[in-house]
C-alpha positions as semicolon CSV with decimal commas, in nm:
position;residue;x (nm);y (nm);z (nm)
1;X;7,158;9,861;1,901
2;X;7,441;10,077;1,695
3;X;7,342;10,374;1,989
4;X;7,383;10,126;2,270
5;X;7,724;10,014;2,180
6;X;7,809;10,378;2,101
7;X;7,739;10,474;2,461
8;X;7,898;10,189;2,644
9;X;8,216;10,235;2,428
10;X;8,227;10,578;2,551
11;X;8,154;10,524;2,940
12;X;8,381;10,286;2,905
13;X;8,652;10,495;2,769
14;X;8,552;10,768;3,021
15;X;8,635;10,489;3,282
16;X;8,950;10,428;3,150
17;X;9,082;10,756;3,080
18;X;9,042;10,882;3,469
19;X;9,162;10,553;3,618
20;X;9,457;10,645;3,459
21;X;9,430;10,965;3,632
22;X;9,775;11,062;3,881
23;X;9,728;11,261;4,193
24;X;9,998;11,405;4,288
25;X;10,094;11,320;4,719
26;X;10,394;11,422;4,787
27;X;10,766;11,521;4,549
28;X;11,037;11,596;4,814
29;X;11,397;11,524;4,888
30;X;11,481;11,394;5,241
31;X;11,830;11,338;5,380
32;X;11,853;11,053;5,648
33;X;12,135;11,092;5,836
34;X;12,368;10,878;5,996
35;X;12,241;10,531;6,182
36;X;11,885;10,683;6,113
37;X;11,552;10,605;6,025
38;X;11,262;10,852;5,854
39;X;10,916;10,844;5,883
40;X;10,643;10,947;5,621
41;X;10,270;10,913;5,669
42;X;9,973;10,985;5,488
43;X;9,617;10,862;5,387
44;X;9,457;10,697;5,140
45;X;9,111;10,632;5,022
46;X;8,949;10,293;4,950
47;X;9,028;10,156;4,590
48;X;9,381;10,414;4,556
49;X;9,660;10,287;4,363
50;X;9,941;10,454;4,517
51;X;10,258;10,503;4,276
52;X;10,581;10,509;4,490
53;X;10,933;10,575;4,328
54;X;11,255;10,650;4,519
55;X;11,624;10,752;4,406
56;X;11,984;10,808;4,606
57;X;12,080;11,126;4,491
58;X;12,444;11,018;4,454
59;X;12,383;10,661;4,373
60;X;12,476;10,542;4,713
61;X;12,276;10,266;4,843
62;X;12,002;10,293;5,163
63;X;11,989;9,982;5,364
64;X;11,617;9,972;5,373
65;X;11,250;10,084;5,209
66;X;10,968;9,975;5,368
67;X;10,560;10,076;5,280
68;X;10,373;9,991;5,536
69;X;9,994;9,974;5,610
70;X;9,846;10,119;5,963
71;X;9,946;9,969;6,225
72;X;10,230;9,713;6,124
73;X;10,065;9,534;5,766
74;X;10,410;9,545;5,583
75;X;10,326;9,603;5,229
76;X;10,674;9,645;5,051
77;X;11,041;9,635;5,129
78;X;11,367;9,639;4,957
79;X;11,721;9,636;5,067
80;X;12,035;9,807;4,935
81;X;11,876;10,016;4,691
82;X;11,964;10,273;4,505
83;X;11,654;10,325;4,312
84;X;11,293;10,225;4,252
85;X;11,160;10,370;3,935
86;X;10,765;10,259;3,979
87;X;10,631;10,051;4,251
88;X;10,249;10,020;4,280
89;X;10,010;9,924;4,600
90;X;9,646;9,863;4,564
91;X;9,477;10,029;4,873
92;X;9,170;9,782;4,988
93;X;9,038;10,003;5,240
94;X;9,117;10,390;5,372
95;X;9,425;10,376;5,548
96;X;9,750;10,572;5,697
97;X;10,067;10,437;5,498
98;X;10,429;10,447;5,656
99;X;10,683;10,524;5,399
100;X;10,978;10,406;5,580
101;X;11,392;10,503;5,494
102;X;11,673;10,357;5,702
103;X;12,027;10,465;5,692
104;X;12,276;10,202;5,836
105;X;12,594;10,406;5,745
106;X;12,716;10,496;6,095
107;X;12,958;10,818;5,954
108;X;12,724;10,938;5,599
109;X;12,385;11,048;5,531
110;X;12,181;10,965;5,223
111;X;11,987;11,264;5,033
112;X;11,678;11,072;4,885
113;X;11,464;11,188;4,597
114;X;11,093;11,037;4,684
115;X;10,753;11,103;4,480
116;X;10,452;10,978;4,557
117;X;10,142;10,989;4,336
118;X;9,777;10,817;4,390
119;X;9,559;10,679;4,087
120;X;9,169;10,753;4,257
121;X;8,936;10,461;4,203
122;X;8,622;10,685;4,112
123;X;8,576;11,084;4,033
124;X;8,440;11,062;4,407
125;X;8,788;11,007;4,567
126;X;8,987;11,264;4,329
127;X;9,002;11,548;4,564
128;X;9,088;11,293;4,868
129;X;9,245;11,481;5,129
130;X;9,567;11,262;5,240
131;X;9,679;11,497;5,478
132;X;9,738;11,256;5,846
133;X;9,620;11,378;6,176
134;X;9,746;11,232;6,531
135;X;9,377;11,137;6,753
136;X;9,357;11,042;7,110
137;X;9,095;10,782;7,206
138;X;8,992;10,616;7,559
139;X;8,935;10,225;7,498
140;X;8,755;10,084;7,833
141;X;8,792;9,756;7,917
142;X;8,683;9,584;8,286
143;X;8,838;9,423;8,550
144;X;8,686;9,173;8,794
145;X;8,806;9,076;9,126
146;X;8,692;8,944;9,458
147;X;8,715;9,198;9,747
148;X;8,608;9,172;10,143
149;X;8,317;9,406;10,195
150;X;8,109;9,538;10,521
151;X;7,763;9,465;10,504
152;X;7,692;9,511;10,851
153;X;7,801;9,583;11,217
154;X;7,857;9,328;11,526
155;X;7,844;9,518;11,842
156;X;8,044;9,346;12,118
157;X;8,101;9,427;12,470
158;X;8,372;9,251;12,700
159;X;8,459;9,333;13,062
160;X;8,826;9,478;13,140
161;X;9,024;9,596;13,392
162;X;9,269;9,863;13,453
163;X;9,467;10,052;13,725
164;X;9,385;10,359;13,865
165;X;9,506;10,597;14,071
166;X;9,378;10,525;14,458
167;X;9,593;10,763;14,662
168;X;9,854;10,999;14,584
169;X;10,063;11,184;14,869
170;X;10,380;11,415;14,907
171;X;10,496;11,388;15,221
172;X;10,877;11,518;15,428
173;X;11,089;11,170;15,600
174;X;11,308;11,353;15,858
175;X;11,589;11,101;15,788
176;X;11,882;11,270;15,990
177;X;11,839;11,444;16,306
178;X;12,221;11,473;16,494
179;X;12,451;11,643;16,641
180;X;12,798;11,630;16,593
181;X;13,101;11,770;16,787
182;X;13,350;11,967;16,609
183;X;13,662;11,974;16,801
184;X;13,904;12,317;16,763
185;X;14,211;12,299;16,567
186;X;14,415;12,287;16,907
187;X;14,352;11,916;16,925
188;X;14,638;11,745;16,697
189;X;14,525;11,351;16,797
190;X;14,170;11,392;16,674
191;X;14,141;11,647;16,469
192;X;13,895;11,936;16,379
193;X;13,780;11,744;16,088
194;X;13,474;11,512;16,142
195;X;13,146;11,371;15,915
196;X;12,785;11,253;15,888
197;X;12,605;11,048;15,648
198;X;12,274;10,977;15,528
199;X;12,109;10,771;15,283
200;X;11,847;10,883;15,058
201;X;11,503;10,656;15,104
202;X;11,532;10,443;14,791
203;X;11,276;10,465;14,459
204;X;11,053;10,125;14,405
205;X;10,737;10,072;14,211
206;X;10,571;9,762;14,146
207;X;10,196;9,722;13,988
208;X;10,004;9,866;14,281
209;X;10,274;10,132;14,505
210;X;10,526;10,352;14,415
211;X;10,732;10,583;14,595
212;X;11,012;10,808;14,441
213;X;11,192;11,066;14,614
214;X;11,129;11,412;14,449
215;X;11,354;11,666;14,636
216;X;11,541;11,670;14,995
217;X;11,725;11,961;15,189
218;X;11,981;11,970;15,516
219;X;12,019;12,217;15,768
220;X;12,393;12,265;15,912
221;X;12,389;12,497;16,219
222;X;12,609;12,582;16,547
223;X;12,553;12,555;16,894
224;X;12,242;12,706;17,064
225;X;12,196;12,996;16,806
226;X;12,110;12,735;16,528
227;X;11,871;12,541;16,820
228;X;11,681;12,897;16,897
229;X;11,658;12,976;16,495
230;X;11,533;12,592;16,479
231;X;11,249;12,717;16,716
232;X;11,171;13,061;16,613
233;X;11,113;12,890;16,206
234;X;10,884;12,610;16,372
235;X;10,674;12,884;16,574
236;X;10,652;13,170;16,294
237;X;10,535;12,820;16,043
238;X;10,319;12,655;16,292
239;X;9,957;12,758;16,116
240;X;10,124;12,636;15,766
241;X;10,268;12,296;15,937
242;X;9,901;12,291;16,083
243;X;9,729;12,356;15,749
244;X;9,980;12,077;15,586
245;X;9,791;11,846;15,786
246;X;10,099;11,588;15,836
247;X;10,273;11,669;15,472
248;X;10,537;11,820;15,628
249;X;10,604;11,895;15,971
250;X;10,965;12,104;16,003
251;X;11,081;12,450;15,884
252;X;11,304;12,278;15,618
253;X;10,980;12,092;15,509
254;X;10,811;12,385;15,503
255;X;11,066;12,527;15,264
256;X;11,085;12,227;15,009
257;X;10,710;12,230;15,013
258;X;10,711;12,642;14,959
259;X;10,543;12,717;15,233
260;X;10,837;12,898;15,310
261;X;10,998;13,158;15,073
262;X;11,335;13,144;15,306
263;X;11,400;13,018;15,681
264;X;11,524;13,259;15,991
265;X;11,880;13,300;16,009
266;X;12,096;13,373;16,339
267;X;12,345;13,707;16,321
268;X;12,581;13,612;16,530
269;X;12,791;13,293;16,696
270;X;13,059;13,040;16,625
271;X;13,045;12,906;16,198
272;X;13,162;12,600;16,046
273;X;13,297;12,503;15,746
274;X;13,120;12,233;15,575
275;X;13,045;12,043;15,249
276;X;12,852;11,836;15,114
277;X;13,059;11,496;14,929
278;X;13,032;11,127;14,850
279;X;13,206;10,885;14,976
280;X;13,559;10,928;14,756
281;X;13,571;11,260;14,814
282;X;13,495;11,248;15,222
283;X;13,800;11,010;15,229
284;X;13,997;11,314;15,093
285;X;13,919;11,512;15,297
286;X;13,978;11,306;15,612
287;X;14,357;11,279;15,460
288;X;14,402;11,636;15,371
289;X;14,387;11,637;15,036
290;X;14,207;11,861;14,766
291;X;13,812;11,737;14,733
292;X;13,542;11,788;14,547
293;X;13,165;11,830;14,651
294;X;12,794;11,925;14,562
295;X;12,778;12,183;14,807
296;X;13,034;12,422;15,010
297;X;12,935;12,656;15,287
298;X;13,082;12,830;15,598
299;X;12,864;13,023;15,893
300;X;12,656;12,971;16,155
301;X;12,352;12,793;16,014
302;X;12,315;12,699;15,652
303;X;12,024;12,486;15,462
304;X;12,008;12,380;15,065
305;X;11,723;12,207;14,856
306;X;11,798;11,966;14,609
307;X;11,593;11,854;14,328
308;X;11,861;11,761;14,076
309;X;11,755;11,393;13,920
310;X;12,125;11,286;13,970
311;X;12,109;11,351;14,326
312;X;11,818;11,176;14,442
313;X;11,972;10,879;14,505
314;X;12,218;10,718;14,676
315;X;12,426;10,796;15,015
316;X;12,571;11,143;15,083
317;X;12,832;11,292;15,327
318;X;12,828;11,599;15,544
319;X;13,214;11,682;15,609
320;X;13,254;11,949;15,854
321;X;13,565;12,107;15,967
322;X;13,640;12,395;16,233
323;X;13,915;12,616;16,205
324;X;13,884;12,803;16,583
325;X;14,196;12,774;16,762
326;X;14,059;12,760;17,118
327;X;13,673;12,618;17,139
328;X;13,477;12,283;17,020
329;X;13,184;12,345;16,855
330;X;12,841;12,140;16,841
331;X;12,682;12,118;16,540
332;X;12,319;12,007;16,459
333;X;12,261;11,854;16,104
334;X;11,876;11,794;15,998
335;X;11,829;11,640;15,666
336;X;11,480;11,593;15,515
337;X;11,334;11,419;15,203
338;X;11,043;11,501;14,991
339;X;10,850;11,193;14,906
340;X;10,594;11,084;14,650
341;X;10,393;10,828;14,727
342;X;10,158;10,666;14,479
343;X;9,862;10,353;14,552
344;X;9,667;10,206;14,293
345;X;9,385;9,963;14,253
346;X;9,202;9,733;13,983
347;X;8,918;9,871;13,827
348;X;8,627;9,697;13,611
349;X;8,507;9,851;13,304
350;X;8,304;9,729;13,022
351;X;8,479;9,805;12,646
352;X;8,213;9,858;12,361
353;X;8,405;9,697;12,038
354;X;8,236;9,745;11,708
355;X;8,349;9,423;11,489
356;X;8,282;9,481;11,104
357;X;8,083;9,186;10,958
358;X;8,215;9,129;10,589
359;X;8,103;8,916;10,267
360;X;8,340;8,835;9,968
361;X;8,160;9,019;9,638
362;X;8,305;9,063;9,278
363;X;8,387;9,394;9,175
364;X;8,377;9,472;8,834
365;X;8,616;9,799;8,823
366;X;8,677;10,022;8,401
367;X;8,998;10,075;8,349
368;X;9,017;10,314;8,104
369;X;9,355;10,344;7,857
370;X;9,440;10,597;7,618
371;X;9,639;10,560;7,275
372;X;9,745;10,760;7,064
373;X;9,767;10,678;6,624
374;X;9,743;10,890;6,293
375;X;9,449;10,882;6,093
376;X;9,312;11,009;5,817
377;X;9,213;11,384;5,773
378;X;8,803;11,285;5,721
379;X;8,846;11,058;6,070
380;X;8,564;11,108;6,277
381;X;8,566;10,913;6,611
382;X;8,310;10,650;6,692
């Protein structure tokens, strides 16, 4: 009995002596500066004591010191203080502590004396390491959510129509054909100043036709030279007019089409001077006055293609003035147009349409988030 007590005294006293036993954590000095807050973290075992004390170093109070358990478990504060000789927390389970210090002083620091100490539960937890370390885990959690989705195909096939292109033609319009006297300059109650005009055929589509005028070219010649070069152009083009098969049917067709690199010219016989104007500027020239035109020439014969956009349209003049003293002149003016001529019809066709066939199912998507927190040195993830 005497040997029984002896050995429980002693355990007992063994017990005592090393829960008295201080680990040293941490002994630093920290200044917090100005409108500042510092941060101190470490770990703990299960069953620590931890012994906290704090001093100003120049007796200056610090607006705030806070211990704090992992994540936000406040576990002491004080205000205003200068200095906190002992202050002990009893650690129920292995933790990270926040030793918090918080300077409101917008213009001075405070230089704070800290020590830290830990009284281990068991000889087990001496050598605790309370060194922190930062982990990175993925929690998953799952969303649900109702979503359209194809589970099969509906073929379906409806009947259409559209237009097509029937007939498509190019094709010359002789639309001036004349001859025009020219009187000489002698005459002083008519003149030797005289004109022609012409209108261009005009554009027009609607759903089935359409005809636009693509080009057009005059011929301006004199007397019976221009007539002869007329004939010798039509007899040296007769197999391409032939070969046209009604697509054009004059040497200035012939031309526009490119049948033609260039038309027969006379060398000799009586010119005129010519342009080519609208309507303003033919009145000028009537009156005398400075004009403008598209088109200027002088000679004996003369021809020009146009296939500016601008000038496809609309009514034109052909002012023509002779500056012989003693003879009238005769001139021819020819003036074709290029034409495009488009027909369409209705056509049937049968469209193939593929219709998806959808049912509402739940989706159950992760969504996977990562955080960030210290831990203890020993943490091992799960």
């Amino acid at each position: 009995m005497k040997l029984f007590t002896f050995v429980l005294c002693f355990t007992f006293s063994i017990c005592v002596s090393f829960a008295q036993t201080y680990v040293d954590v941490a002994e630093l000095t920290i200044k917090v500066g100005p409108a500042k807050t510092e941060e101190l973290l470490y770990g703990f075992a299960e069953g620590d004591q931890i012994i906290f004390s704090f001093e100003e170093a120049e007796g200056r109070p610090l607006k705030e010191v806070e211990i704090v358990e992992y994540p936000e478990n406040s576990k002491f504060m004080d205000y205003e203080t200068k200095k906190i000789e002992t202050k002990s927390i009893q650690v129920p389970a292995k933790n990270v502590y926040k030793f918090k210090f918080r300077n409101s002083h917008l213009l001075k620091g405070r230089v704070c004396r800290i020590k830290i100490q830990r009284i281990p539960a068991s000889p087990e937890t001496k050598n605790f390491n309370t060194a922190i370390k930062y982990v990175s885990e993925q929690d998953t959690t799952y969303k649900s959510y109702t979503k359209d989705v194809v589970v099969g195909y509906d073929t379906l096939y409806q009947q259409k129509t559209k237009l097509v292109l029937e007939e498509q033609k190019n094709y010359e319009e002789l639309i001036l054909d004349k001859s025009q006297r020219v009187n000489s300059s002698r005459h002083f109650v008519n003149g030797n100043k005289t004109f022609l005009f012409f209108n261009l055929p005009l554009n027009y589509k609607n759903k089935f036709e359409s005809l636009e005028v693509k080009s057009w070219i005059y011929w301006v010649g004199v007397g019976e030279e221009s007539n002869k070069a007329w004939q010798q152009n039509k007899k040296a083009l007769e197999g391409a007019i032939n070969l046209a098969a009604g697509a054009f049917f004059t040497p200035i067709g012939a031309y526009a089409f490119g049948a033609a690199s260039s038309l027969l010219l006379p060398n000799n016989g009586e010119d005129v001077i010519y342009a080519l104007v609208d309507e303003a500027n033919k009145n000028l020239f009537v009156s005398g006055y400075d004009y403008k035109g598209f088109d200027f020439g002088k000679g004996v014969v003369s021809y020009k293609l146009f296939s500016n956009p601008a000038l496809l349209q609309g009514q034109f003049f052909i002012v023509m003035s002779n500056d012989n003293i003693l003879h009238d002149i005769d001139v021819n003016v020819k003036v074709s147009a290029i034409l495009e001529y488009k027909k369409y019809k209705e056509e049937t066709y049968t469209e193939m349409k593929i219709k998806p066939i959808e049912e509402k199912k739940i989706i159950t998507e992760p969504i996977i988030t990562t955080r960030k927190f210290p831990a203890t040195a020993d943490y091992i993830r799960k």
